[in-house]
C-alpha positions as CSV (number, residue, x, y, z in Angstrom):
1,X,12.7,-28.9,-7.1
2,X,14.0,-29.9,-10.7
3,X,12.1,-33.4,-11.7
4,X,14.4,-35.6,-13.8
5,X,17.7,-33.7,-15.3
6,X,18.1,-30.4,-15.0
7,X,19.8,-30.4,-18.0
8,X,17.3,-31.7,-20.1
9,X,14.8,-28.5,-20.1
10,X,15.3,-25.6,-21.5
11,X,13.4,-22.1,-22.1
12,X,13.9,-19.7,-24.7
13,X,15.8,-17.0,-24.2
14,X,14.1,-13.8,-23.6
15,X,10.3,-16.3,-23.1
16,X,9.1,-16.2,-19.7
17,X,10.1,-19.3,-17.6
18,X,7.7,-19.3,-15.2
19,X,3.3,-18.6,-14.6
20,X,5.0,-15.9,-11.8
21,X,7.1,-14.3,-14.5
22,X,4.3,-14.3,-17.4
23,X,1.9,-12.7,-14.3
24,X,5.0,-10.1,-13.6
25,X,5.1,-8.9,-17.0
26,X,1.1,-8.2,-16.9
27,X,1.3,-6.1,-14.0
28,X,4.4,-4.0,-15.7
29,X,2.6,-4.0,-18.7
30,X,-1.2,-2.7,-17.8
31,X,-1.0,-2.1,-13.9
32,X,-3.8,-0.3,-13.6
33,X,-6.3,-2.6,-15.9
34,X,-8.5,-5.3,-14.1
35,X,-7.1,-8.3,-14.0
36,X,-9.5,-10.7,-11.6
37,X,-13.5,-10.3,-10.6
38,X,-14.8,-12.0,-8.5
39,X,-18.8,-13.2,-9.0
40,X,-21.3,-10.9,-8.4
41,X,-23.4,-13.4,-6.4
42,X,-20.0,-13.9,-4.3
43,X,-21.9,-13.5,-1.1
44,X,-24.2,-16.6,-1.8
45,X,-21.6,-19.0,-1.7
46,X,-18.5,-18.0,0.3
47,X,-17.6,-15.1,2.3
48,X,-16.8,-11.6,1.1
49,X,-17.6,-8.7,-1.1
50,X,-16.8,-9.3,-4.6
51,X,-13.6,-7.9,-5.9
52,X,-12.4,-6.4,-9.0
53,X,-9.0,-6.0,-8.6
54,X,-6.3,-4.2,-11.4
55,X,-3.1,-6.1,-12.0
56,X,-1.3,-3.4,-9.8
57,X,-3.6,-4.9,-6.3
58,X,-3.4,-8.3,-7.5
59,X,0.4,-8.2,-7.7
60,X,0.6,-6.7,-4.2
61,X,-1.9,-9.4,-2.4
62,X,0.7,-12.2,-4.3
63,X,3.7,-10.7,-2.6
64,X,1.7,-10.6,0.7
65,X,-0.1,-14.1,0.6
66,X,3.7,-15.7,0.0
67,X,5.5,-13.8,2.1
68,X,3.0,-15.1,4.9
69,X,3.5,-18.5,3.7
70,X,7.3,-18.0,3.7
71,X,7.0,-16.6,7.2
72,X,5.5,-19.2,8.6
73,X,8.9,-21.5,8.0
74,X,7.8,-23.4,4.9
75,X,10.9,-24.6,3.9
76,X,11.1,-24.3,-0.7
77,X,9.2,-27.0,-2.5
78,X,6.7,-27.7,0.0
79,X,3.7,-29.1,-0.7
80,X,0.7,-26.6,-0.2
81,X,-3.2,-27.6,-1.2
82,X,-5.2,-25.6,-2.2
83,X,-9.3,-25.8,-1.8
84,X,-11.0,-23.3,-2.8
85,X,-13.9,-21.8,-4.5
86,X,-14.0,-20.5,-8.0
87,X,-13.1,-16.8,-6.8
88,X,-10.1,-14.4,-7.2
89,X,-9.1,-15.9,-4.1
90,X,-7.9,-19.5,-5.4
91,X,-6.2,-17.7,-8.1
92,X,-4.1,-15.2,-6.0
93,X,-3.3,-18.4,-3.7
94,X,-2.3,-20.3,-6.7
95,X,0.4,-17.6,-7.9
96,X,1.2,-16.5,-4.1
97,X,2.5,-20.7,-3.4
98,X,4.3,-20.5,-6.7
99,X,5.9,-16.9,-6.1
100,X,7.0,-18.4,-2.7
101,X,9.0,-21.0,-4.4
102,X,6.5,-23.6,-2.9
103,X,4.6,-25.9,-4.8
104,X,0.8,-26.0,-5.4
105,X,-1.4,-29.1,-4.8
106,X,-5.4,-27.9,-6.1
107,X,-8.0,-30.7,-5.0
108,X,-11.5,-30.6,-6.4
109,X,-14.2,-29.0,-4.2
110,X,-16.2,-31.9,-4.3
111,X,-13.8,-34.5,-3.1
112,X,-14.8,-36.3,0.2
113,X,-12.6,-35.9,3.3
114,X,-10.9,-39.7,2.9
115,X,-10.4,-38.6,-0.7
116,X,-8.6,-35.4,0.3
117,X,-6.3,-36.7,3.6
118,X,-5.3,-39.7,1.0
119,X,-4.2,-37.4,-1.8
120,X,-2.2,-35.1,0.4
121,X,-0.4,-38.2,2.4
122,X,1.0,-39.3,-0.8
123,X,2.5,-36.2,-1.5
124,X,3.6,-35.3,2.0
125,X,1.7,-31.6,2.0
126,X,2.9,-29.1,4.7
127,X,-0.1,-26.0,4.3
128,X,-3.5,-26.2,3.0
129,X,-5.5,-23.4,2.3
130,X,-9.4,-22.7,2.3
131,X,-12.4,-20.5,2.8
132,X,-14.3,-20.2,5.9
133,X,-18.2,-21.3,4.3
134,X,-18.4,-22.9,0.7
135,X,-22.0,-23.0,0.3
136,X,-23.6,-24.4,3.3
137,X,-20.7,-25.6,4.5
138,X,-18.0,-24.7,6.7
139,X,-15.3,-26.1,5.0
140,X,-12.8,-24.8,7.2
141,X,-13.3,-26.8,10.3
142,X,-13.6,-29.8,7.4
143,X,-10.2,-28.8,6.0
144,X,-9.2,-28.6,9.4
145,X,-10.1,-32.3,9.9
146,X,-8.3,-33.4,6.7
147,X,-4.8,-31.8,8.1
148,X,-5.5,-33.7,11.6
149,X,-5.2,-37.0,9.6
150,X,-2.1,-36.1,7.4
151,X,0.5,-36.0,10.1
152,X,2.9,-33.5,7.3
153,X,0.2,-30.8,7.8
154,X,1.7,-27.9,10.4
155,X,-0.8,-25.0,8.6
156,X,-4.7,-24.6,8.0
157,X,-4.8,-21.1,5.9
158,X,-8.2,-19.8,5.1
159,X,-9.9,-16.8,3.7
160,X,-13.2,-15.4,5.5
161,X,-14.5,-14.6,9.1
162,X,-15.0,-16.2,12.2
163,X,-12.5,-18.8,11.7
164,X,-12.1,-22.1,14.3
165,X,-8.8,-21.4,16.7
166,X,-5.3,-22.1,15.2
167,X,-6.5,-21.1,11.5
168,X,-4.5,-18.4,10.2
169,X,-6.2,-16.3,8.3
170,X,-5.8,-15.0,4.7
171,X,-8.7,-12.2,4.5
172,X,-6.5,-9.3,5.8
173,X,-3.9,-10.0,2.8
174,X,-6.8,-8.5,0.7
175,X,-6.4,-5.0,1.7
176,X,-3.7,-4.7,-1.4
177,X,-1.4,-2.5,0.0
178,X,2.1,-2.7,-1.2
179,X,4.7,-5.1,0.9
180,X,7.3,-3.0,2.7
181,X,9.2,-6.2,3.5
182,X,12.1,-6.9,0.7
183,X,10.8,-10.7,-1.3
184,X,12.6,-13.5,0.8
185,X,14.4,-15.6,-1.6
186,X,13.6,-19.0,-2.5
187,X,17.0,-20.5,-2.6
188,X,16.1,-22.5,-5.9
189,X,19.1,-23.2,-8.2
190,X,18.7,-24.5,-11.7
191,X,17.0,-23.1,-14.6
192,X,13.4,-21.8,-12.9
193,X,11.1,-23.1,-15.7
194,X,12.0,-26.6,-15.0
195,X,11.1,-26.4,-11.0
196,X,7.7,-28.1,-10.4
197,X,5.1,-25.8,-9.4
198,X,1.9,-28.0,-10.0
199,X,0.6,-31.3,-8.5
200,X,-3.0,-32.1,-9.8
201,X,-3.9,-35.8,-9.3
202,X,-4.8,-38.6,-11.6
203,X,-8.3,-41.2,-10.0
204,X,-7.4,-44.7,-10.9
205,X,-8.7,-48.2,-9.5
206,X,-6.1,-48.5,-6.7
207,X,-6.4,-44.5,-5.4
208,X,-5.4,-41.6,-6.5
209,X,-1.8,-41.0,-8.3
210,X,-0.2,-37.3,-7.9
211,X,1.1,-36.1,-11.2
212,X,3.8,-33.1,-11.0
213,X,4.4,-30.7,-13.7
214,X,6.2,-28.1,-14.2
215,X,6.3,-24.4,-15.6
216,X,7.2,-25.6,-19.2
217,X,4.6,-28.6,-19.3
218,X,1.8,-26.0,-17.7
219,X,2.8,-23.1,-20.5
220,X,2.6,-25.4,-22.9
221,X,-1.0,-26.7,-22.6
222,X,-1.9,-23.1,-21.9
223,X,-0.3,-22.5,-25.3
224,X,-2.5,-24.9,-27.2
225,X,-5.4,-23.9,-25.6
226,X,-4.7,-20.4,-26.7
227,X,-3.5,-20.8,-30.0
228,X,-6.3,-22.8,-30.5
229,X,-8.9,-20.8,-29.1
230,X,-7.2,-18.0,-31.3
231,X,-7.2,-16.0,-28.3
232,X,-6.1,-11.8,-28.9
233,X,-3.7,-9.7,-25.9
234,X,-5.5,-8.9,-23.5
235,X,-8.4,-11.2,-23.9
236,X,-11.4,-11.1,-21.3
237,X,-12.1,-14.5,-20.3
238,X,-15.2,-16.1,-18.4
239,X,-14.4,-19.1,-17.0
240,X,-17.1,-21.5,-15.4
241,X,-14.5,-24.2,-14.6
242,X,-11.9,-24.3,-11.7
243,X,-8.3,-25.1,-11.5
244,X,-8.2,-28.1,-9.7
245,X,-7.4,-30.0,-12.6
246,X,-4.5,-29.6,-15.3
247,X,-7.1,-29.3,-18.0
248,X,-8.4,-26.2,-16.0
249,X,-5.5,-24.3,-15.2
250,X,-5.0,-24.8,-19.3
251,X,-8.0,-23.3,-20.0
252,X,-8.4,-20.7,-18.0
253,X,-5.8,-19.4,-16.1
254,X,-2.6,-20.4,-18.2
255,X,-4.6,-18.2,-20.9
256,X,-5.1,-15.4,-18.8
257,X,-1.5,-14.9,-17.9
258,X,-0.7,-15.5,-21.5
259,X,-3.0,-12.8,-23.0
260,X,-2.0,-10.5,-20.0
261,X,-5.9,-9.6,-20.0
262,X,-9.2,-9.9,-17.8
263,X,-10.4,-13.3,-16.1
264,X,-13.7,-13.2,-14.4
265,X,-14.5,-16.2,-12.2
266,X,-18.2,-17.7,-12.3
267,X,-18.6,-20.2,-9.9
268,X,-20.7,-22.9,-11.6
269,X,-23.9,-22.5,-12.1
270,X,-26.1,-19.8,-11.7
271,X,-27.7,-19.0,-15.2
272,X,-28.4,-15.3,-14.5
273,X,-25.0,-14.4,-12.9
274,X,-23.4,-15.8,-15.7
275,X,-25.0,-13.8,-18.1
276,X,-24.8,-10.5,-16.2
277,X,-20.5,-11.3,-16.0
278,X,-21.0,-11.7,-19.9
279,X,-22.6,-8.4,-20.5
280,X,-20.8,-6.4,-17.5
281,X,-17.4,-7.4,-18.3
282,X,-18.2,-7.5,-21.7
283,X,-16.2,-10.9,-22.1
284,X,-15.2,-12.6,-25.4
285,X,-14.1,-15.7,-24.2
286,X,-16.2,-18.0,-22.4
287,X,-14.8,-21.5,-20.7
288,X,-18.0,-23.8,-19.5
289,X,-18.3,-27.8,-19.2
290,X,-18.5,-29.1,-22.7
291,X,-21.9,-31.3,-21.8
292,X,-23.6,-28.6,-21.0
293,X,-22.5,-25.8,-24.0
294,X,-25.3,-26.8,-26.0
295,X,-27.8,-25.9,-23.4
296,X,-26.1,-22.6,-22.0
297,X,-26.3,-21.6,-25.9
298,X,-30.5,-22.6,-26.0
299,X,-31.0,-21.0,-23.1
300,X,-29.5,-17.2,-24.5
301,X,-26.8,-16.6,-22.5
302,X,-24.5,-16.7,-25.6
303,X,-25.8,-13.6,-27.4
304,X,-23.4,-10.8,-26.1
305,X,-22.0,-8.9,-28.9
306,X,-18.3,-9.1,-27.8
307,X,-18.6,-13.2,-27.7
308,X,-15.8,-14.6,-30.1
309,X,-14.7,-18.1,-28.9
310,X,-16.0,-20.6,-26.3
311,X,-14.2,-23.2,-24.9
312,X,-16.0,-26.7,-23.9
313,X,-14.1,-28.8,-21.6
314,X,-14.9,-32.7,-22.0
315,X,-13.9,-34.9,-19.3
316,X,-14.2,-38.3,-21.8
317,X,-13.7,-38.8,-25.7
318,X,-17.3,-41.0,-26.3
319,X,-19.2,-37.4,-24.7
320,X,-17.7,-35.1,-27.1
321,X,-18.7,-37.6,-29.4
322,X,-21.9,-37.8,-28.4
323,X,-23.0,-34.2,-28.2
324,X,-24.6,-31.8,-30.7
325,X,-23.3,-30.1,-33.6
326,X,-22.3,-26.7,-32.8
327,X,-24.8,-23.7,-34.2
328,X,-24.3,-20.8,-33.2
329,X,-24.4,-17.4,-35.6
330,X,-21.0,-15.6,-34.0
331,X,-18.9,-17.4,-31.7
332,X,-16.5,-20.2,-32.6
333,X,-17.0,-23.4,-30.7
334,X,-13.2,-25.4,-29.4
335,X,-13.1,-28.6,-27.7
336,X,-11.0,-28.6,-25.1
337,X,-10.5,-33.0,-24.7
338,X,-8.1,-33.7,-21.8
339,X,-6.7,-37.3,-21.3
340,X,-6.9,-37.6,-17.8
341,X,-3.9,-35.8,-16.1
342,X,-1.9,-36.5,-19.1
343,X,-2.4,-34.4,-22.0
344,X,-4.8,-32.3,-24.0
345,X,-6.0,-31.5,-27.4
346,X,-8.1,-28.4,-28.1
347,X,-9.5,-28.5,-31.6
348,X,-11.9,-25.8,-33.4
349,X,-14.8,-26.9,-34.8
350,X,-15.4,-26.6,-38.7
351,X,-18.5,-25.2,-40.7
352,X,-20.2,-28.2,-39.8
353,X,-20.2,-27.9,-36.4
354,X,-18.8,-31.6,-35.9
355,X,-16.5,-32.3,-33.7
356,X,-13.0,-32.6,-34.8
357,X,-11.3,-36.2,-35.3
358,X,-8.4,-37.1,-32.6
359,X,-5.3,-36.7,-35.0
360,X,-2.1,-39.4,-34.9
361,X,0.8,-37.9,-35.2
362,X,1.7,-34.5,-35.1
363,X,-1.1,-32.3,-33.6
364,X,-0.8,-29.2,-35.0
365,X,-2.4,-25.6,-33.0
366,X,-4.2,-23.9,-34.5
367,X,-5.5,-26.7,-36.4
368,X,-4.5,-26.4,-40.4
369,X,-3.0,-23.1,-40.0
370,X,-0.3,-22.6,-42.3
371,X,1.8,-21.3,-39.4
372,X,0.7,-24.4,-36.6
373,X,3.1,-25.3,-33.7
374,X,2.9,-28.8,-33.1
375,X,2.6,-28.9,-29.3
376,X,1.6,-32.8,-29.2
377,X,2.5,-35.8,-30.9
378,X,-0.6,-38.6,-30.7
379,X,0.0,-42.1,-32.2
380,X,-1.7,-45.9,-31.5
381,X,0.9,-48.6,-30.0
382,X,1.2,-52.1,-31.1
383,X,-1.5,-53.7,-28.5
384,X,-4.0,-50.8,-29.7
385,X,-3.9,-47.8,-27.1
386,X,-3.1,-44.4,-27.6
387,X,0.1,-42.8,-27.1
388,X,0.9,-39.3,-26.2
389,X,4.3,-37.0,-26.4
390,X,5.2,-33.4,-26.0
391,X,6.2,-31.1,-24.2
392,X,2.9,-30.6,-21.8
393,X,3.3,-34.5,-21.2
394,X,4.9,-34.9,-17.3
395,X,7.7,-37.3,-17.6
396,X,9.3,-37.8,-14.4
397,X,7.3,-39.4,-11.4
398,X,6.3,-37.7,-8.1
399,X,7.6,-37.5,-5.4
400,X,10.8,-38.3,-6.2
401,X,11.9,-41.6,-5.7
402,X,8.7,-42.9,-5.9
403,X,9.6,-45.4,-8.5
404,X,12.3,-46.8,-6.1
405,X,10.3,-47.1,-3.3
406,X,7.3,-49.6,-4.5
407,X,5.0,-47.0,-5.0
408,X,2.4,-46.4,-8.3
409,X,3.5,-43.7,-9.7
410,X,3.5,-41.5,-13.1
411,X,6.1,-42.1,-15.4
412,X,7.1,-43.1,-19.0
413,X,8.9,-46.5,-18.7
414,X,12.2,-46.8,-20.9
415,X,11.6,-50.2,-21.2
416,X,9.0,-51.2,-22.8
417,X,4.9,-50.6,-23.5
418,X,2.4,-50.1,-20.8
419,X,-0.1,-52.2,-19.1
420,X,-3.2,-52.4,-21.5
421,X,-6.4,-49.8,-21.2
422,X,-9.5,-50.6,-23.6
423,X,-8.3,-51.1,-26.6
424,X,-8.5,-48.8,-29.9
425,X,-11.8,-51.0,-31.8
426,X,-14.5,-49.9,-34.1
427,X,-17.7,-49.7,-32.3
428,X,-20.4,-50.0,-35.1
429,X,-23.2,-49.0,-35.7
430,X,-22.5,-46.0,-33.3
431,X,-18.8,-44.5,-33.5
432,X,-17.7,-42.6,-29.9
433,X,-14.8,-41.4,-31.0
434,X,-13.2,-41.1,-34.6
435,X,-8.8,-41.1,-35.0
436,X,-7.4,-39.3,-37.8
437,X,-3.8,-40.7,-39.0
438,X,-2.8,-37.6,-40.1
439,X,1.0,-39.1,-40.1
440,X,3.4,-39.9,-42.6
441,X,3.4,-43.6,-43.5
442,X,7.0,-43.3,-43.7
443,X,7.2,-42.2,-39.9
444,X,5.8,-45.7,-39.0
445,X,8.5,-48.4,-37.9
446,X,9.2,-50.4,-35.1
447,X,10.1,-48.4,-32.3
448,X,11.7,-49.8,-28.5
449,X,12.5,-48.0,-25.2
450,X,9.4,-45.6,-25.5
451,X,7.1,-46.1,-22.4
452,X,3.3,-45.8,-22.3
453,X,-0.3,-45.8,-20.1
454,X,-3.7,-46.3,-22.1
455,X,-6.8,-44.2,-23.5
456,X,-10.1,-44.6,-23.4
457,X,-10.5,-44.0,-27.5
458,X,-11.9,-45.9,-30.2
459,X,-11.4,-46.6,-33.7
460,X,-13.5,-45.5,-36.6
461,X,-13.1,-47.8,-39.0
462,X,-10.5,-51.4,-39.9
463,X,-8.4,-52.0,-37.2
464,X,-4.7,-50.5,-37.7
465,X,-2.1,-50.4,-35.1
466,X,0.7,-48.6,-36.6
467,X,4.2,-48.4,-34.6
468,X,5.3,-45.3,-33.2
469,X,8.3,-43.7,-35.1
470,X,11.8,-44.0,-33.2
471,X,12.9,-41.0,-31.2
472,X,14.4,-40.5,-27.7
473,X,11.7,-38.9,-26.2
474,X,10.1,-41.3,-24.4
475,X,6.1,-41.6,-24.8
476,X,3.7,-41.3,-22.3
477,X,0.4,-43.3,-23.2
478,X,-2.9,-41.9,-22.0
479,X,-5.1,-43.3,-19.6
480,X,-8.4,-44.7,-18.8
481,X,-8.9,-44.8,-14.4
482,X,-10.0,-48.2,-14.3
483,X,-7.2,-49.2,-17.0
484,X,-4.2,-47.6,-15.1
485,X,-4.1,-50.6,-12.8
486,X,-4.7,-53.4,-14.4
487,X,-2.1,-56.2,-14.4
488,X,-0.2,-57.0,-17.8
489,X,-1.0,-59.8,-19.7
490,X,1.3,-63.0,-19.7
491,X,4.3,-62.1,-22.4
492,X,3.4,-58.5,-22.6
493,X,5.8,-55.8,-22.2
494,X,4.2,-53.6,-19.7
495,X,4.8,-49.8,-18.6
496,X,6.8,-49.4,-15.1
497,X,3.6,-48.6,-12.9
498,X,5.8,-48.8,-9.9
């Protein structure tokens, strides 16, 4: 499924196009070095051993978990949901949908039953798949309960034992022999980069809104993670945080399958675990929850020797803000600041250990590098809210046809600006949030037809609302949940939240 004009995105020649093609070259590339492991304390949360699997075995259970899904008469570009633990497991389903030419749909653990059925009824999901037990709870018979509400639902899938009657189970996928079965084609057509492969789901006032991206917009966040982070080939990365979320799959698994290296899964938090995975797989990345980086450091589980670079994931601009200033006598310290489901900016901290300002204009990866890639392009609208292009930025809305068919949705509006968020103000004494115009003045003139949503940023310092420079691409404005929703004012040009 190709959102918007196929002819409008393009890939490199010779680049990979797709997460399955960067995973491909891995395997050809160091099939017998480990490419997944499992926690250690596996058995305390879910079912099964753990697993260390090499590229080679990981390759082979991808083959087998979407020929099964194939088999089972899921037409291309379904909808599948995933739900799953932090475990090699949610990782191998997330590359087995896409290798099926099927379409992934992660929900967050934690989401209540009414939350999941509502998610996967907007975007008309076929499969789901689970584990048996998370924790102390069988989550299969509860995903079981979520596909009884959402009529589209024809397939529970499920790792572990003992699973309820008409599951169909995943666990003996994992024995990683090789397929003898040729791959079934997916019957796709169009340039492969610019199918959707990713649905992760934006929480606004009125419900939840899917947001659909596809293998360009997911490299491309990977990519400013990565460059970022300053992250070598074959990089061994712990990560602490799941990929329910587009801010996690660009943190942790987008730069696995860039670095081709190691990606052992912690799932969050057991303080002893996670520092025998540091030591034992001798990891030099680490990805945690930004609010709590500053206590994982003062409680020692920072000090292996091989740590270079930790990533801090920040769910809101005014925490980052708010947190400490980084210390630390080895390791490098990047803020990883997503904008709800829209965009991202990862930014190093400097000597100081201060958080970096949110740039307007071009942002740059790695930050003040004489070589930087701009990957996103930041600046504040006329009514005061921030504004975000690129090429990680979604731009078409989801499903298709949404926008015709009355229903909120994700999408840039060609008309005009968005419906207003908080606004961009100086908050004195206490500053949550500093912007950095970083952009030419002569960049700033009146610009039309670029569409918008809203960010939950303020200013440090006089007011200035400078217009956005005039471009085709439309714009995609960042927003704040409660924001999303609200209704424009009287006169105002307003962003097509259909």
């Amino acid at each position: 499924m190709i959102l918007g004009d196929p002819q409008t995105a393009h890939v490199q020649e010779g680049e990979p196009a797709t997460l399955d093609d960067l995973f491909r070259q891995a395997a050809a590339r160091r099939p017998d070095a480990i490419a997944l492991c499992d926690p250690p304390n596996r058995l305390s949360f879910t079912d099964g051993e753990p697993r260390r699997l090499t590229y080679s075995q990981a390759d082979h259970i991808v083959s087998a978990i979407a020929g099964r899904l194939r088999r089972l008469g899921l037409a291309t570009d379904s909808i599948v949901a995933l739900q799953l633990p932090n475990t090699a497991g949610s990782v191998l389903a997330l590359l087995g949908v896409l290798r099926a030419g099927l379409i992934a749909a992660p929900l967050p653990l934690l989401w209540r039953r009414i939350d999941a059925a509502a998610a996967l009824k907007r975007v008309g999901a076929r499969a789901i798949m689970s584990s048996a037990q998370i924790g102390a709870t069988d989550h299969c018979s509860l995903v079981r309960d979520i596909a009884a509400e959402v009529f589209p639902i024809r397939y529970v899938c499920s790792f572990g034992k003992n699973l309820p009657d008409g599951v169909i189970p995943l666990d003996d996928l994992m024995a990683a022999a090789p397929l003898l079965d040729p791959p079934i084609p997916t019957g796709r057509d169009g340039n492969p980069a610019a199918q959707a492969a990713v649905v992760t789901f934006e929480i606004t006032a009125e419900g939840l809104m899917p947001v659909a991206r596809n293998h360009i917009e997911l490299i491309a966040g990977g990519q400013a993670v990565r460059l970022e982070a300053q992250l070598e080939d074959n990089a061994t990365i712990l990560a602490s945080c799941t990929n329910s979320s587009f801010v996690g799959l660009a943190a942790t698994t987008l730069p696995w399958l860039l670095s081709g290296g190691t990606l052992s899964l912690h799932q969050p938090f057991d303080a002893t675990t996670f520092a025998e995975q540091c030591r034992h797989d001798r990891c030099n990345t680490v990805v945690v929850p930004g609010p709590l980086v500053t206590r994982i450091a003062q409680a020692g589980l920072l000090t292996h020797e091989e740590l270079k670079t930790i990533l801090a994931l920040w769910r809101a601009p005014e925490r980052l803000m708010a947190g400490s200033a980084w210390r630390h006598s080895q390791a490098a310290l990047v803020d990883v600041q997503p904008f709800g489901e829209t965009a991202l900016i990862a930014a190093r901290r400097g000597p100081a250990g201060e958080p970096a300002e949110i740039p307007l204009g071009h942002v740059s990866t790695p930050c003040d590098a004489s070589d930087a890639r701009s990957m996103l392009e930041t600046a504040v609208t006329d009514r005061g809210t921030l504004a975000a292009r690129g090429p990680m930025v979604p731009k078409h809305p989801f499903p298709p046809g949404a926008e015709r068919a009355a229903m909120r949705c994700f999408m840039p509006d060609a008309v005009g600006l968005p419906t207003p968020a908080i606004r961009v103000v100086p908050t004195a004494p206490a500053l949550n949030c500093r912007l950095q115009d970083r952009r030419p003045a002569s960049s700033a003139s009146a610009a039309t037809g670029l569409g918008w949503t809203s960010c939950r940023t303020w200013w440090a310092g006089p007011i200035r609302t400078p217009s956005l420079p005039p471009c085709r691409t439309r714009w995609l404005a960042i927003g704040s949940p409660a924001a999303l929703c609200s209704a424009p004012r009287s006169g105002a040009r307003s962003m097509n939240w259909a």
